[in-house]
N, C-alpha and C positions, 0 to 999 in steps of 0.2 A: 803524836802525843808529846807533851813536854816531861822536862827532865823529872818533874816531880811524879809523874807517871811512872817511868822508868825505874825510876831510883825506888820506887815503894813495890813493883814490880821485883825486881832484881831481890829486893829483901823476903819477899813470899817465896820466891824460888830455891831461897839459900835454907830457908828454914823446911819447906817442903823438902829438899834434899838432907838434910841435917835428920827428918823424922823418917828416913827414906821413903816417902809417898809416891815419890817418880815411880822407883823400881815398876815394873811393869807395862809402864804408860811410855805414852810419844811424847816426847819432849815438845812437838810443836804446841798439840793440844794442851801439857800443861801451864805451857809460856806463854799458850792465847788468854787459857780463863786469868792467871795472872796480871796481865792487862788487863782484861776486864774486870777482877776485883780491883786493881789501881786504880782505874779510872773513875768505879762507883767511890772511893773514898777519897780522892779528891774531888770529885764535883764534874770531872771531865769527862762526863759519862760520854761513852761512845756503847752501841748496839752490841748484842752478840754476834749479830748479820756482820755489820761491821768490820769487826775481830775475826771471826769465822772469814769473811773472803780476803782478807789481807792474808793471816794466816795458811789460807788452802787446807782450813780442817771446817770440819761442820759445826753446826751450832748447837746438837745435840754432845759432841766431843765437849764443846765448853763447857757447856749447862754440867755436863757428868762429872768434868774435872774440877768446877768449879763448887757442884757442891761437896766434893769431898774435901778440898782444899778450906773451902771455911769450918765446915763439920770439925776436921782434924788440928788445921789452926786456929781454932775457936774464933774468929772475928763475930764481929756483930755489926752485920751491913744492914743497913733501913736503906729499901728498894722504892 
């Protein structure tokens, strides 16, 4: 993934931690769906599969953390 990936990643992270949303959760799982919202919002979609076997978490982990992560961040992602 490029740095524009990263760097939008890294800022979902900081704010998910700021609303304590981790507490709970694995950090791999929420640093995978992370990625995965970066990537839908720059354009560099990459799969949940994808994310899921890089990571070593499942793709139902993503799907779970990812919809709370936008629910709680209010994002507005067109799939």
């Amino acid at each position: 993934m490029q740095g524009k990936v990263e760097e939008i990643a890294h800022k979902i992270l900081t704010a998910a931690k700021e609303l304590k949303l981790t507490s709970g959760r694995g950090p791999t799982g929420i640093a995978a769906a992370a990625s995965y919202i970066a990537s839908v919002l720059t354009g560099e979609r990459k799969t949940q599969r994808e994310i899921a076997e890089i990571a070593q978490v499942t793709e139902v982990t993503i799907r779970n953390r990812y919809k709370e992560l936008v629910d709680r961040l209010m994002f507005q992602i067109s799939l």
